[in-house]
N, C-alpha and C positions, 0 to 999 in steps of 0.2 A: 476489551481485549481478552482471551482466551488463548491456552495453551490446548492444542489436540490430544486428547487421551490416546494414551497408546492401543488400545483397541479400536480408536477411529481413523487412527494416525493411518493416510494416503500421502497425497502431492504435499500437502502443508503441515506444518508444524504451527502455528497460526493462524488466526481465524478470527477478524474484525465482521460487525456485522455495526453498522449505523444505520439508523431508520432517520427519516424526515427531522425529528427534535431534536436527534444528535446533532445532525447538520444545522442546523438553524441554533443552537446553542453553542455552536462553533464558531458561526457569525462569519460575516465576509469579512477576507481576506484573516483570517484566524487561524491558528496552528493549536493540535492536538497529541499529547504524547498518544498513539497505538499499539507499540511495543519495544519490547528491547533488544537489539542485538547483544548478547554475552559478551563477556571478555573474551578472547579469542575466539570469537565466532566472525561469520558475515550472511549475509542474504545469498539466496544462489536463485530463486524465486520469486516473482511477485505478480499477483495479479488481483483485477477487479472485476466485479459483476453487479449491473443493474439488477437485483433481482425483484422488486417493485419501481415499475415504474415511477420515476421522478414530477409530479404535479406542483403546480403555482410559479415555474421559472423554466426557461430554456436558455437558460447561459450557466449551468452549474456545470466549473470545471474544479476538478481537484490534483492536488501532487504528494508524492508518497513519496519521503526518503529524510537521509539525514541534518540535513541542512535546516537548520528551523526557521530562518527566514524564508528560503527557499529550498524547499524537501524536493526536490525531483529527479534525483539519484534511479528509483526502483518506478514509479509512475510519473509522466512530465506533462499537466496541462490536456488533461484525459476530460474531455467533453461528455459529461455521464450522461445527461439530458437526452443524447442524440447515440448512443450507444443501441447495439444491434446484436454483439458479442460478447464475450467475456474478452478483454483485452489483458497481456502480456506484457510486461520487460519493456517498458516505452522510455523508461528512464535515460537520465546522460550516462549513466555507468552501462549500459548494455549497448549493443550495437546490433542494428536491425534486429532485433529483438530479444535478442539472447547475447551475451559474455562469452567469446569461447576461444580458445586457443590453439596456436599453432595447429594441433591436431584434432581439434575440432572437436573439441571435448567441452561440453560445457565447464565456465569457470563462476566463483561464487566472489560478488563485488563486497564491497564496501568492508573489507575484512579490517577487523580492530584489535588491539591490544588489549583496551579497556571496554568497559559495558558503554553500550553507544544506544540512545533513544529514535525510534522511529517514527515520524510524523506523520498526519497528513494536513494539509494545507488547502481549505476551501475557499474557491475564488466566485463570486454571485452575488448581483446587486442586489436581487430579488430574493436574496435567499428564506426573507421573512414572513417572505409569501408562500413557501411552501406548505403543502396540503397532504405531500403523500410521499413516498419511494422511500426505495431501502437500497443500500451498496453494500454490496459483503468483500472483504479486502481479504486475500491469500499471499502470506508470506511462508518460503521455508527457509528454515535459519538453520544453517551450522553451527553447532557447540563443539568446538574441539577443546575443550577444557572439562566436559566433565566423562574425559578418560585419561585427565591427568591422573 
């Protein structure tokens, strides 16, 4: 897990990158802390990218969010294997893809009082078998506390 430097700092404030031995050292059905939401911060953000192709399994699905049983808050059961695109806000906290309100303003989920850890959860019988791929995960997180 990485924090974006402020000279790289775009869409994310975050930036996971797991390759194949991450995943496989993750083990099926296993959960990973990936980052933190602050204290009065939340997620406004999230997505994933196959950016190496996934080899030795085509059932790797994974879930991003707070829940450490089940994280899929920000990503929900995201079929990496069989990806084409970078996918989006698939989570239960977003709605058709995005959080947004009344006026259509995107809104930022999962907002917390206290530091809140962020998972992801790899789901893959075969996961031992894998041979190759990398997923890069993009969160942006709000800190409204460090302009307390």
């Amino acid at each position: 897990m990485a924090k974006v430097a402020v000279n790289e700092l775009g869409v994310f404030t975050d930036v996971i990158k797991l390759d194949y031995n991450d995943l496989i050292a993750i083990g099926n059905g296993g959960t990973r802390v990936i980052a933190k939401i602050p204290a009065h911060g939340a997620v406004e953000l999230a997505g994933v990218a196959n950016t190496v192709d996934i080899a030795g399994s085509s059932s790797l699905v994974i879930d991003v969010g707070t829940t450490s049983a089940d994280p899929d808050e920000f990503i929900n059961a995201l079929d990496v294997d069989a990806m084409t695109a970078p996918v989006f806000n698939t989570g239960d906290q977003y709605t058709a893809g995005t959080a947004t309100s009344s006026s259509g303003l995107t809104q930022a989920v999962k907002q917390s009082a206290s530091e809140t850890d962020v998972y992801i959860k790899v789901t893959d019988a075969a996961i031992a078998s894998l041979t190759a791929g990398e997923i890069v995960i993009g969160l942006r997180i709000i800190d409204m506390a460090k302009f307390a």
